[in-house]
N, CA and C of each residue as an Amber inpcrd file, in Angstrom:
protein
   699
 158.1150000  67.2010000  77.1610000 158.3270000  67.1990000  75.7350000
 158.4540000  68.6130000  75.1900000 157.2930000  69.4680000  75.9070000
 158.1800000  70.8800000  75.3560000 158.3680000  71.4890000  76.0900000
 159.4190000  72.6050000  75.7880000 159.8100000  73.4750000  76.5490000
 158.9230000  74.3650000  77.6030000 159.3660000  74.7530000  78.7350000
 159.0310000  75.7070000  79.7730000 158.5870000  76.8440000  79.1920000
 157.4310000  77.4100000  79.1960000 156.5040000  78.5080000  79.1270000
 156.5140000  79.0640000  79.7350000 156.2430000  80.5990000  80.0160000
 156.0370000  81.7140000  80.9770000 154.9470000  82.0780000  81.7700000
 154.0970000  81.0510000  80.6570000 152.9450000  81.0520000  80.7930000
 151.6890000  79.3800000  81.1650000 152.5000000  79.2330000  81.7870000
 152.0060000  77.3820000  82.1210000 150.4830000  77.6300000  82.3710000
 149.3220000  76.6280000  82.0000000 148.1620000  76.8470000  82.2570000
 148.3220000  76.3420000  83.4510000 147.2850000  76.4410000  84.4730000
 146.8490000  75.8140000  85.5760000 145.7970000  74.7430000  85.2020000
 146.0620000  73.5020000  86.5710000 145.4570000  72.4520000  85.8960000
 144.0160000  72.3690000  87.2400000 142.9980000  72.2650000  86.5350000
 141.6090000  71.9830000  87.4650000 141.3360000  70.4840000  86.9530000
 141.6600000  69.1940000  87.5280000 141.5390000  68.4380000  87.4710000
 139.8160000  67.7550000  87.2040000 139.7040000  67.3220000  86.8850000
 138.3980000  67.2890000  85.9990000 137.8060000  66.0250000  86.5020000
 138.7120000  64.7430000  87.5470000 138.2580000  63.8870000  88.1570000
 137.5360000  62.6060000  87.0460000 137.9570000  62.7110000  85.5970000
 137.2890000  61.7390000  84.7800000 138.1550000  60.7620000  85.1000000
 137.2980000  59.7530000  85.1600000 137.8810000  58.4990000  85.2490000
 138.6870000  57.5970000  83.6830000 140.1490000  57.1210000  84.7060000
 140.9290000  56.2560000  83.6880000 140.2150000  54.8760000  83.1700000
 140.4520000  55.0600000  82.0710000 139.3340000  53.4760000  81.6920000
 140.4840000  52.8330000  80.3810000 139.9740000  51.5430000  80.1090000
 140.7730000  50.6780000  79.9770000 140.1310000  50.6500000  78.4020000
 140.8050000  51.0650000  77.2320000 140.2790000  50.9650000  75.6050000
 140.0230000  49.2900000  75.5750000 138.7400000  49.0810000  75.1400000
 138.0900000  47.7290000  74.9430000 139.1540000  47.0200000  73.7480000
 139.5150000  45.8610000  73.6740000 139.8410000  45.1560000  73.3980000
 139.6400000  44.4900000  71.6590000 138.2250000  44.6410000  71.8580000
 137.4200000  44.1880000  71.0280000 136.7580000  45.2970000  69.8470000
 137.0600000  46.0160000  70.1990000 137.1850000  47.2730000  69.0490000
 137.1030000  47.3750000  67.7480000 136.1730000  47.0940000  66.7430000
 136.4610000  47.0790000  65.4080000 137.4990000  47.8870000  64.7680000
 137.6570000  49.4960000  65.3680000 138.5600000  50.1190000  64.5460000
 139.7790000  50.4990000  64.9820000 139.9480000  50.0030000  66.0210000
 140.8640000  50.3200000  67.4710000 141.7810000  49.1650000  67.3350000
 142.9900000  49.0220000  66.8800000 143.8130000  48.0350000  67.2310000
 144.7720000  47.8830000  68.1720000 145.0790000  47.3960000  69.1950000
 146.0440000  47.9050000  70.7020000 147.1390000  47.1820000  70.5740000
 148.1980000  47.9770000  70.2240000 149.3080000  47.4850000  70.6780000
 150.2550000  48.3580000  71.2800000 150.1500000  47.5040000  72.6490000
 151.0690000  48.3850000  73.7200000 152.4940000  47.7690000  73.9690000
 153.0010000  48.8530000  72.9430000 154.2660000  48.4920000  72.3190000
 155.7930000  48.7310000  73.8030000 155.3350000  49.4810000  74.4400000
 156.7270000  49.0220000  75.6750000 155.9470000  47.4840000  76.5560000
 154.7960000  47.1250000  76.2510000 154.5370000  46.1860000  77.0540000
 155.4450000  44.9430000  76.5640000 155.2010000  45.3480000  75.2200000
 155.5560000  44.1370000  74.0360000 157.2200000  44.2650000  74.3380000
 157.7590000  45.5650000  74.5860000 159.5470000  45.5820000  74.6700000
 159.6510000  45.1310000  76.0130000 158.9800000  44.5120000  77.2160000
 158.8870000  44.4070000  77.9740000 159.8340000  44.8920000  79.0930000
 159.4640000  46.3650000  78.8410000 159.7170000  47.3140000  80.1850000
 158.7620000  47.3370000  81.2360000 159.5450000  47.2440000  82.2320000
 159.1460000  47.1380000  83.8890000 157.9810000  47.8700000  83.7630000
 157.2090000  47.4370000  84.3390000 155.8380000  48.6070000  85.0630000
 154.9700000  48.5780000  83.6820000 155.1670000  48.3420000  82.6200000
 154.6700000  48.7060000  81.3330000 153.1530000  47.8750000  81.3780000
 152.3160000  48.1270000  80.7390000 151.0630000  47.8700000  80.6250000
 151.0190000  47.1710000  79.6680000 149.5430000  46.1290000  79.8080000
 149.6080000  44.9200000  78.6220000 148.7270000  45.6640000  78.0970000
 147.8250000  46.8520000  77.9440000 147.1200000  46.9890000  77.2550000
 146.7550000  48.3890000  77.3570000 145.8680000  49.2510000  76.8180000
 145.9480000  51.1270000  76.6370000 144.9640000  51.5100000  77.3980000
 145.2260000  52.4290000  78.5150000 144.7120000  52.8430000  79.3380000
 144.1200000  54.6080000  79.4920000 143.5030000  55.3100000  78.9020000
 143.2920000  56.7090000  78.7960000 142.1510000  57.3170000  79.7470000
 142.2360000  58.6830000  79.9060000 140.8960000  59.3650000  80.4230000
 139.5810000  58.8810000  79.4850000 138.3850000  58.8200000  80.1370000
 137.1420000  58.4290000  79.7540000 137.1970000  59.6220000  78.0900000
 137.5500000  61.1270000  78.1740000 137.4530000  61.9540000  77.1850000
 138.0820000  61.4280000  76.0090000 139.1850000  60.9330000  76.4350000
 140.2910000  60.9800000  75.4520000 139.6130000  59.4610000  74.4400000
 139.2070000  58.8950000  75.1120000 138.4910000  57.1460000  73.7740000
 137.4640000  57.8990000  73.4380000 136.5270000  58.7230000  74.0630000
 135.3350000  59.3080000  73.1600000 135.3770000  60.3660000  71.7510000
 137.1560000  61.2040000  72.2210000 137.6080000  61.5390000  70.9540000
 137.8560000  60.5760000  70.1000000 139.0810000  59.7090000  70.5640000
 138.8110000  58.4360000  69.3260000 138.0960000  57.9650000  68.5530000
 136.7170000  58.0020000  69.5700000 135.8040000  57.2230000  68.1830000
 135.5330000  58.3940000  67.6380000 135.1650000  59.2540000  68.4190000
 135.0420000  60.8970000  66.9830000 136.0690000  61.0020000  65.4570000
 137.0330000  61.0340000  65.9680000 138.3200000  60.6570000  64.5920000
 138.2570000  59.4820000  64.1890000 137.9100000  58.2430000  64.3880000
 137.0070000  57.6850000  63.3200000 135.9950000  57.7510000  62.6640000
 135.3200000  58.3510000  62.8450000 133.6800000  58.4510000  62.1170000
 134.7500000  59.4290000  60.9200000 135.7620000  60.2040000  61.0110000
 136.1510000  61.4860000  60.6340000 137.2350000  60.9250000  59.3610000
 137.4180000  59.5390000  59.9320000 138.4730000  58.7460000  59.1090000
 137.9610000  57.9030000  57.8960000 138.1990000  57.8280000  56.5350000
 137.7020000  56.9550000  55.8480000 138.1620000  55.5340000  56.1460000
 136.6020000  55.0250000  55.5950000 135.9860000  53.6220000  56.2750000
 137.0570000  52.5230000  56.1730000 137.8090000  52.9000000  54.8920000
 139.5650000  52.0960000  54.7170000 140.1440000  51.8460000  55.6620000
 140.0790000  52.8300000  56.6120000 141.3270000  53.3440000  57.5810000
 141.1780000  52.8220000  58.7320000 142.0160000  52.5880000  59.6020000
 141.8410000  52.0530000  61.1480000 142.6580000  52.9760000  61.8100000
 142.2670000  52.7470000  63.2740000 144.2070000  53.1240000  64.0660000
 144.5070000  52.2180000  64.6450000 145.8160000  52.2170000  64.9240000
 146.8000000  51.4390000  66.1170000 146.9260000  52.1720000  67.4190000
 146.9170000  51.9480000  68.3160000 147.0670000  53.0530000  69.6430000
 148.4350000  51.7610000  70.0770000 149.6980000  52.6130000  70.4360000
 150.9390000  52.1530000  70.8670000 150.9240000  52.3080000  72.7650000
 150.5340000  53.4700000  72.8420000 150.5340000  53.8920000  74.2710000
 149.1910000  55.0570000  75.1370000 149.4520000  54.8340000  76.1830000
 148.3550000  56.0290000  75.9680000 148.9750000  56.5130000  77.7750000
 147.8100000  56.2310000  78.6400000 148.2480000  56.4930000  80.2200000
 149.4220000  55.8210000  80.2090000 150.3970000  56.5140000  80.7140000
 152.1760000  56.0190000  81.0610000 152.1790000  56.0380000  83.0160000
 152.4980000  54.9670000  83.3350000 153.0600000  55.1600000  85.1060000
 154.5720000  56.0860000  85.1240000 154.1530000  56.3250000  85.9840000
 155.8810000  57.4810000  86.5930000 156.7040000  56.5320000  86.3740000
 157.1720000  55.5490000  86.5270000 158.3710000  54.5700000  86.6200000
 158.5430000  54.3850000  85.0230000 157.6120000  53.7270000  84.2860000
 157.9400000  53.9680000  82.6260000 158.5650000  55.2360000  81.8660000
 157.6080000  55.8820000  82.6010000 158.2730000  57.7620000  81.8950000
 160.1140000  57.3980000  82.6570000 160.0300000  57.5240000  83.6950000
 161.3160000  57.3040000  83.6720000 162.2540000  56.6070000  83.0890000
 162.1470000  55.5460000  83.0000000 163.0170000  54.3420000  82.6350000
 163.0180000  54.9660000  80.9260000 161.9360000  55.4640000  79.9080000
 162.1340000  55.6160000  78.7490000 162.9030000  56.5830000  78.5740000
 163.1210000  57.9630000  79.4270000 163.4410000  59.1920000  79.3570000
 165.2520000  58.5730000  79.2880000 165.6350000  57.5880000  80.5080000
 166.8650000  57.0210000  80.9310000 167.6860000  56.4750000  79.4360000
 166.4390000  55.7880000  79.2030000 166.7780000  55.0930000  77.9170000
 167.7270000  56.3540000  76.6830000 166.6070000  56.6520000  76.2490000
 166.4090000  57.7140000  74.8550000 167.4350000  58.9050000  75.3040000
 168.1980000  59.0840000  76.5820000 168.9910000  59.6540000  76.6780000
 170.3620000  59.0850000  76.8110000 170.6240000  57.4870000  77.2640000
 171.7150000  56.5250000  76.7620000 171.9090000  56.6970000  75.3390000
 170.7440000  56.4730000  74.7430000 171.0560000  56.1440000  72.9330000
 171.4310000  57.3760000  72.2060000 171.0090000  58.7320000  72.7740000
 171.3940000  59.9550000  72.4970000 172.5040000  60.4640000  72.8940000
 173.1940000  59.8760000  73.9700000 174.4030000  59.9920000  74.2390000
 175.6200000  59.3540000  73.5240000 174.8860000  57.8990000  73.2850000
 175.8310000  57.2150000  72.0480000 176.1220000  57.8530000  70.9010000
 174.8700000  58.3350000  70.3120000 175.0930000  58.9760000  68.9080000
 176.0010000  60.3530000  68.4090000 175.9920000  60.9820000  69.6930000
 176.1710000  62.5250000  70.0680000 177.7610000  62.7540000  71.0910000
 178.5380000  61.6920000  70.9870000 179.6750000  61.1210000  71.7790000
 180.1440000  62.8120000  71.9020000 179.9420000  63.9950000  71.0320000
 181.0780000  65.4380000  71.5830000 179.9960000  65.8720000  72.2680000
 178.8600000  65.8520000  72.7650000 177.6040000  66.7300000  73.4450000
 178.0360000  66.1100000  74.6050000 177.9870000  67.8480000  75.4680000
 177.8210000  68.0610000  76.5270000 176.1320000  67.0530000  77.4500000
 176.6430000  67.0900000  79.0370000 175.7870000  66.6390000  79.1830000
 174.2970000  67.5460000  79.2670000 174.2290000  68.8190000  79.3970000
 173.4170000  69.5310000  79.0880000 172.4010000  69.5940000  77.5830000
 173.5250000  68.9510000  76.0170000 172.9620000  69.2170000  75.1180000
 172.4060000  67.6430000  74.8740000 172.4240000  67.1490000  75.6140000
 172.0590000  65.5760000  75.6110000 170.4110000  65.7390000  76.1960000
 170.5540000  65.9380000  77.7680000 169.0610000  66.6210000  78.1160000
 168.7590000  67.4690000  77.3980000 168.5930000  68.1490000  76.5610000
 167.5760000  69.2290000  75.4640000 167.3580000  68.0060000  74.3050000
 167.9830000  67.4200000  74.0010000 167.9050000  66.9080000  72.6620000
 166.9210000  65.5150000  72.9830000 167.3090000  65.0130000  75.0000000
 166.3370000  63.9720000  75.2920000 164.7730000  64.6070000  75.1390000
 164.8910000  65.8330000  76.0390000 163.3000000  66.2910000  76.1410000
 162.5690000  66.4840000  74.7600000 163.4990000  66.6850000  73.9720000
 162.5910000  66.7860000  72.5570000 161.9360000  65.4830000  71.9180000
 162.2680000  64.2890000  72.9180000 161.5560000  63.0120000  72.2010000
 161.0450000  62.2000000  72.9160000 161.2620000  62.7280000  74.6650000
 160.3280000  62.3330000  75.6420000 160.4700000  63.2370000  76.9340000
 159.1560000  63.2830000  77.4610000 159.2210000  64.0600000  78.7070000
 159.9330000  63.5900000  79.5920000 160.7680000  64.6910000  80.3590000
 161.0100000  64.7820000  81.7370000 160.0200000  64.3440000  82.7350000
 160.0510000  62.9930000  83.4520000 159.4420000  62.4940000  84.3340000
 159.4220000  63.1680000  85.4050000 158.0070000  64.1710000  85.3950000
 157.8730000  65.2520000  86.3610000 156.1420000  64.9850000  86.8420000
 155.7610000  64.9060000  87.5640000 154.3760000  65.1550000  87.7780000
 153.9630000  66.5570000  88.5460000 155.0880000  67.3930000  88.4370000
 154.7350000  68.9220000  88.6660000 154.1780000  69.8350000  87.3330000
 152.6810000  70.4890000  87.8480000 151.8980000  70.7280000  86.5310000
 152.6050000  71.4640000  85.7660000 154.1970000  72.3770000  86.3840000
 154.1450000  73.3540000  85.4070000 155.0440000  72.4680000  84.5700000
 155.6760000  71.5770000  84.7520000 156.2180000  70.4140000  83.5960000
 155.9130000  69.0920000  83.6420000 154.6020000  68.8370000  83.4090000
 153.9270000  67.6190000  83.5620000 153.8910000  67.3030000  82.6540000
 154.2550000  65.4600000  82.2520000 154.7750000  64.7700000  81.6300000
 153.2810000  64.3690000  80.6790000 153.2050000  64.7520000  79.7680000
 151.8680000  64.2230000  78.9490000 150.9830000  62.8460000  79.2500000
 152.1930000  61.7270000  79.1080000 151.4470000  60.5020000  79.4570000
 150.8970000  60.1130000  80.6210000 151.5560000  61.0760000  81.6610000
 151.5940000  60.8370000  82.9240000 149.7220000  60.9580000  83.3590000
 149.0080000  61.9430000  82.8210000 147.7790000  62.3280000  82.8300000
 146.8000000  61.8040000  82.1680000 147.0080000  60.5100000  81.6030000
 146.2580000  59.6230000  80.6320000 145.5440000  60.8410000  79.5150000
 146.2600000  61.8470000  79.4750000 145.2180000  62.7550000  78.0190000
 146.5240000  62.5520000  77.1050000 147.4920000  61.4270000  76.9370000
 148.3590000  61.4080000  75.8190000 147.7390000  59.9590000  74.8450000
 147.8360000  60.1100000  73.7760000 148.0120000  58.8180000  73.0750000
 149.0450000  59.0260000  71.7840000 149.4880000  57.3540000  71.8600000
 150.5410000  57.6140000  70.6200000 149.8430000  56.4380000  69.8210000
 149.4960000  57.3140000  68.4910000 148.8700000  56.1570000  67.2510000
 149.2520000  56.4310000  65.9340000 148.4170000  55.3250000  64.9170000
 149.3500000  55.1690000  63.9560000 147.8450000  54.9450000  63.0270000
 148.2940000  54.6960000  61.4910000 147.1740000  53.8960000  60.4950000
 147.2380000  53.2170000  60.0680000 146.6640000  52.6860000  60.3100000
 146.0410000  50.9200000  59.6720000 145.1460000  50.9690000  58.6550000
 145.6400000  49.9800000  57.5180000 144.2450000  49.4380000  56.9400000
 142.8450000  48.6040000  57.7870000 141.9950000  48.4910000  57.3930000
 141.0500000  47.5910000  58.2810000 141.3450000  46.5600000  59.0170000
 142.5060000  45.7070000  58.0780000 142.7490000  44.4100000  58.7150000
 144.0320000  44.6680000  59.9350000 144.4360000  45.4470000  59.8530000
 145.3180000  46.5790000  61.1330000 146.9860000  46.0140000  60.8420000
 147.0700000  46.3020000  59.4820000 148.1430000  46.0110000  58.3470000
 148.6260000  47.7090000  58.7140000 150.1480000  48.1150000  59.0270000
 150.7590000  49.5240000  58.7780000 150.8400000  49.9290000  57.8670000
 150.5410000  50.8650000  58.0240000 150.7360000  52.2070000  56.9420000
 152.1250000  53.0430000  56.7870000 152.5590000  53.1090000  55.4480000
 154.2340000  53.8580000  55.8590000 153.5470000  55.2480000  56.2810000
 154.1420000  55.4500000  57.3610000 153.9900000  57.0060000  57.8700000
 155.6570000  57.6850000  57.8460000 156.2380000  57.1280000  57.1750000
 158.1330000  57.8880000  57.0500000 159.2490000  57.6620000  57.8750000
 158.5720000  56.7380000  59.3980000 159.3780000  56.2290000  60.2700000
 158.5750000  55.6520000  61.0520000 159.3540000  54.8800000  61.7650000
 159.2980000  54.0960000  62.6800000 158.2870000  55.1250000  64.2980000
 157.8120000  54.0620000  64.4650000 157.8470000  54.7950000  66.3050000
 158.8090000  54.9080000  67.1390000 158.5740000  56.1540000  67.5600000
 159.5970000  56.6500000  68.2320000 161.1760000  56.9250000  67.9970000
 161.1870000  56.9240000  66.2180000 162.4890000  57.2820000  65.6120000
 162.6440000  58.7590000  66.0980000 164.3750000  58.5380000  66.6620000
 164.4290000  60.2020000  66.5600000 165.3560000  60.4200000  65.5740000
 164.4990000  61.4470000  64.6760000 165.3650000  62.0770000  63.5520000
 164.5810000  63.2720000  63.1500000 164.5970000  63.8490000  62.6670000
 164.2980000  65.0360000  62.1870000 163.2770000  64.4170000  60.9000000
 163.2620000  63.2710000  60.2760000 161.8010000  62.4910000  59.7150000
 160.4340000  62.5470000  60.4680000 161.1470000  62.7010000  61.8950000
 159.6470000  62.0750000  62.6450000 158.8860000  63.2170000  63.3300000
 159.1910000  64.6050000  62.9170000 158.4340000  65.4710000  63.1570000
 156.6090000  65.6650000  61.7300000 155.9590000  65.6720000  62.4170000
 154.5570000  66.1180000  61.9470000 154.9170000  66.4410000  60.3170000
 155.4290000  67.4570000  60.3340000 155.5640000  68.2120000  59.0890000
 156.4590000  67.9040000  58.3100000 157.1970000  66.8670000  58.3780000
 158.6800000  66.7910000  57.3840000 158.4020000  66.8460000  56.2610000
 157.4430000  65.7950000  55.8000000 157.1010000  65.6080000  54.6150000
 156.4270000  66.2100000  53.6020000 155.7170000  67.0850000  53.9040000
 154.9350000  68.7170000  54.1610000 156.2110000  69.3200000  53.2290000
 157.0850000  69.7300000  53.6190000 158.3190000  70.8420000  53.3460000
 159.4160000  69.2530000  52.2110000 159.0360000  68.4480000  52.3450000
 159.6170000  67.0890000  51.4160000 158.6820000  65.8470000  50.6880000
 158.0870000  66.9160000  49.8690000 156.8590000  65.7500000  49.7830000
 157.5530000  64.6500000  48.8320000 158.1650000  65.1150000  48.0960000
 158.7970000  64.2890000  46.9680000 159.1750000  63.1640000  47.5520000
 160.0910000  62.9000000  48.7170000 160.6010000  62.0570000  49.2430000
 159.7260000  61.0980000  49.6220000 158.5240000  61.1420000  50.2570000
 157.9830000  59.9930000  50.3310000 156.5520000  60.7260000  50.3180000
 155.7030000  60.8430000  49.2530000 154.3260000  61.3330000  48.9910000
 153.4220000  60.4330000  49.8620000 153.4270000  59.4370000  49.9570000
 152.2760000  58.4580000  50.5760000 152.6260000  58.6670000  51.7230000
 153.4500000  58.4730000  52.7530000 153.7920000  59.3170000  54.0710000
 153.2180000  60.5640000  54.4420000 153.6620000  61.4400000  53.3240000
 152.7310000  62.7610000  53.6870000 151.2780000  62.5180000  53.6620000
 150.8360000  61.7840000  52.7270000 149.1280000  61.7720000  53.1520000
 148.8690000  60.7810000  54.0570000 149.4090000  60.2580000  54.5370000
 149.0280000  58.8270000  55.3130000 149.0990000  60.1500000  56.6040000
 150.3740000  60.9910000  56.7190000 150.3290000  61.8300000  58.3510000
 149.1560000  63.0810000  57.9180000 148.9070000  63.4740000  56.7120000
 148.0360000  64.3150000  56.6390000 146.4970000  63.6010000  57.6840000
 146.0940000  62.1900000  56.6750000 144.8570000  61.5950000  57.0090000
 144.7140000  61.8130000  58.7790000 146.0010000  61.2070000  58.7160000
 145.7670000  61.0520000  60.6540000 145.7560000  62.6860000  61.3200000
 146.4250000  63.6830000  60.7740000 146.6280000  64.5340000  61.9220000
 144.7940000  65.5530000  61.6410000 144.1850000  65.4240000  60.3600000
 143.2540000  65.8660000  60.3600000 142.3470000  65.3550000  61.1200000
 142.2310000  64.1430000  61.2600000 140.6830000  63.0410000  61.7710000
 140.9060000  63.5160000  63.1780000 142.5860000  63.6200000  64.0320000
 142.6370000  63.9990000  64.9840000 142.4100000  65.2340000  65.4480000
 142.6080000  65.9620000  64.6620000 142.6400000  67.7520000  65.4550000
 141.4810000  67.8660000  65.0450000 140.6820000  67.1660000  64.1040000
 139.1060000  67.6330000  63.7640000 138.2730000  67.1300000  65.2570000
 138.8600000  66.0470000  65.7960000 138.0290000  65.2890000  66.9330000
 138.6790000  66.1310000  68.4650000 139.6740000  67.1460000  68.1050000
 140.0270000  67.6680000  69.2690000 141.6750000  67.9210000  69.6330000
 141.8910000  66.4050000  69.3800000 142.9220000  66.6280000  69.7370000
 144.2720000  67.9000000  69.3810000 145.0550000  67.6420000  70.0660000
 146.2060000  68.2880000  69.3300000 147.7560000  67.7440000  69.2540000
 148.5820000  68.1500000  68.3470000 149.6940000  67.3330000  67.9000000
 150.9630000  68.0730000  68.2260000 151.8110000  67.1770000  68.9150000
 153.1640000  67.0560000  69.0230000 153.9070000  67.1810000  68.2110000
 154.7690000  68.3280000  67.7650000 155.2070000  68.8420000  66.1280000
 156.2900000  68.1650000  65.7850000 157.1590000  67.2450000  67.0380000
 158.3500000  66.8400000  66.7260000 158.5300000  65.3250000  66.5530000
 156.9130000  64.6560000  66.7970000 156.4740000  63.5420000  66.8730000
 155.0230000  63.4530000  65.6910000 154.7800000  62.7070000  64.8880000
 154.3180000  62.5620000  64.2080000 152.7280000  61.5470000  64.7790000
 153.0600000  60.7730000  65.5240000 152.1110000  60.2520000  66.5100000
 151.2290000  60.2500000  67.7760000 152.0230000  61.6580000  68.0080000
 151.6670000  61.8450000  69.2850000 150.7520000  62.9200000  69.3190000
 149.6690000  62.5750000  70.4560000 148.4910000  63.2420000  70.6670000
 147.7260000  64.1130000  71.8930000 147.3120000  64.8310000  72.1210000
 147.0240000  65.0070000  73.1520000 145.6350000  65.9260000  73.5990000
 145.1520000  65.7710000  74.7340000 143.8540000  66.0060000  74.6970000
 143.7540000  66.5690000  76.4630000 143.1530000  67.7000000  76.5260000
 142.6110000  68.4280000  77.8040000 144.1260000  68.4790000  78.9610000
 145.2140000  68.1540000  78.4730000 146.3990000  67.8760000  79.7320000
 147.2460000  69.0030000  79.0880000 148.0910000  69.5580000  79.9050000
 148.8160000  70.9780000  79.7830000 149.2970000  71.1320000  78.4800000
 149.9140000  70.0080000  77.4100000 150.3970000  70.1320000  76.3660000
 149.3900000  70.8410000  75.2610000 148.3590000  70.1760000  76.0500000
 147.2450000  70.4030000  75.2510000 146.7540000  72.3180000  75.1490000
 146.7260000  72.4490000  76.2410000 145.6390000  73.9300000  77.1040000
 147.6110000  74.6320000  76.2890000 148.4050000  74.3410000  76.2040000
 149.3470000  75.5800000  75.8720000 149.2160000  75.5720000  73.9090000
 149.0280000  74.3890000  73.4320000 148.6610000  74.7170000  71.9660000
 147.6170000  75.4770000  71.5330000 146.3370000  75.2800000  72.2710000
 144.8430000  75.9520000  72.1540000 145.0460000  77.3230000  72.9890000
 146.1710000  77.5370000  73.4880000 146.1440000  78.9400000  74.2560000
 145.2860000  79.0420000  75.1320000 144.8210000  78.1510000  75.8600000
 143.9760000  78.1120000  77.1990000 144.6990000  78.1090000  78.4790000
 143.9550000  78.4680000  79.4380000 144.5140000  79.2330000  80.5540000
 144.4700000  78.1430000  81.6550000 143.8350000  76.8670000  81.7730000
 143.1340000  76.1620000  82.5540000 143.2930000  74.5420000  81.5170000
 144.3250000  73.5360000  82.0840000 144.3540000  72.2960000  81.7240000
 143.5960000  71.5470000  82.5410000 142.7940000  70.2060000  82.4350000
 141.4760000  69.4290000  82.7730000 142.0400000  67.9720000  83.7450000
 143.3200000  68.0710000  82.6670000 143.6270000  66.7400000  83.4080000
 145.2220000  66.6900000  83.9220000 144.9670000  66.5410000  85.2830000
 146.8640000  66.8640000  85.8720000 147.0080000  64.8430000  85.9370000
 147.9190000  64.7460000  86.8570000 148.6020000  63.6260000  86.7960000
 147.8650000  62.6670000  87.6980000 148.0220000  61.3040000  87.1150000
 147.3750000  59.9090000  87.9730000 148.3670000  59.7900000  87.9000000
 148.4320000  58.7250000  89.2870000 149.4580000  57.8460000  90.0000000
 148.2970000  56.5880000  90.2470000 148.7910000  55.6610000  89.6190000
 148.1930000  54.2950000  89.0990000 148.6520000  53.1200000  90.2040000
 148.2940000  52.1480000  90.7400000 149.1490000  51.1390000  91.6030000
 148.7600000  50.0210000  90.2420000 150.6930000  49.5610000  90.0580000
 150.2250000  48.3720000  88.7840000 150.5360000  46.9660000  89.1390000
 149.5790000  46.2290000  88.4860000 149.7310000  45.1540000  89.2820000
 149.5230000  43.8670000  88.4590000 150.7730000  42.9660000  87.6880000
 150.4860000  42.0700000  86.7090000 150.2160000  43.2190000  85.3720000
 151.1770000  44.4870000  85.4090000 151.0090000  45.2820000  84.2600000
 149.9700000  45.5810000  83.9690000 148.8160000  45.9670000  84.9870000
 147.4320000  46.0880000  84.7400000 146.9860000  47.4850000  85.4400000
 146.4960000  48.4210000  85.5110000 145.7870000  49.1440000  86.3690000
 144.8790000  48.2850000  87.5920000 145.4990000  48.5630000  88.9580000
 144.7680000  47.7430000  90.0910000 143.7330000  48.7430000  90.5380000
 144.1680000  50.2150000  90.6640000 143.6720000  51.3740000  90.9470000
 144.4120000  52.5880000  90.9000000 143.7140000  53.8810000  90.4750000
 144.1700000  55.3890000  90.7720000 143.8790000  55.8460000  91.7580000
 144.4180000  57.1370000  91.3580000 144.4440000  58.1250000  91.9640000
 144.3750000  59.4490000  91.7020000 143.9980000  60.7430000  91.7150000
 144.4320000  61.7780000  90.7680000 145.5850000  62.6550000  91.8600000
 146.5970000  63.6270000  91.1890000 147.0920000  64.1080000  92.0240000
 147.1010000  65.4040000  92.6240000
């Protein structure tokens, strides 16, 4: 998702275990939205590092009591990263019919990673420290946040609304609410994605300027769209 650094952290794998976000969650609503588009390999339900749900509930306590989240995705298998990357670069090719095939890949990587499990371009989801979420009222009713998931447009960066508040004011505070509860609980945010999150995995260690990322890549065996077992790599 972003560009090549000069400066890639190194990853000391941290060995926390992938665990499966409970179900039953008062403030946690799961919808694992490629499960639901039913792509191959895709998971029926959200799968993250043990760190990454303990931030969660941190950015709730952080969230007013109104508020919920949605979690869309979180741990991605190598075969999904692929198949989405395949995708989002078909539909970018449609739209973009005079782009070279070079300006097609730049314009894909800006809205999903290159399915790489090499640390110095390791794919966020690939390391279960990604999640992609959203806000809910209590009853886990959406919130306009200015687009859709996974719209690519120049709407669906973090800040649009920031530099356009006029255009849709309740958007801007609906992405304000969320990106605070999150970066207060740790995380950090994907500037060109409005949902996207990330915690201790390289995306992460190059925003915080750290030298040393926690969590490199699992390779998952899936089975009935389920985690059967990992691995770290």
């Amino acid at each position: 998702m972003e560009r090549n650094h000069p400066n890639t952290p190194s990853v000391c794998e941290s060995n926390e275990p992938l665990i499966q976000i409970p179900a039953a969650h008062p403030r946690l609503f799961i919808e694992p939205i490629y499960y639901q588009q039913q792509i191959p390999d895709s998971l029926r339900t959200i799968y993250v590092r043990k760190g990454v749900f303990e931030r969660l509930q941190q950015a709730l306590t952080l969230l007013p009591q109104e508020y919920s989240l949605v979690l869309y995705d979180g741990y991605r298998p190598f075969q999904v990263q692929h198949y989405l990357f395949s995708h989002f670069s078909r539909q970018l090719a449609q739209q973009m019919p005079q782009a070279t095939s070079q300006e097609i890949m730049q314009a894909t990587k800006r809205y999903v990673a290159f399915p790489s499990e090499q640390s110095a371009h390791l794919a966020p989801h690939l390391t279960g420290g990604a999640i992609d979420v959203t806000l809910v009222d209590v009853t886990g009713k959406a919130l306009d946040l200015g687009t859709a998931f996974d719209e690519m447009n120049e709407k669906s960066a973090t800040r649009y609304f920031e530099q356009h508040t006029a255009e849709n004011p309740l958007a801007c505070r609906h992405r304000r609410l969320l990106y605070n509860c999150m970066t207060l609980a740790g995380f950090t945010n994907y500037a060109e994605e409005w949902w996207h999150y990330d915690y201790h995995n390289v995306a992460w260690a190059r925003r915080v300027q750290a030298q040393v990322a926690y969590y490199g890549a699992v390779h998952a065996t899936i089975q009935n769209h389920t985690v059967k077992e990992f691995r770290f790599l």
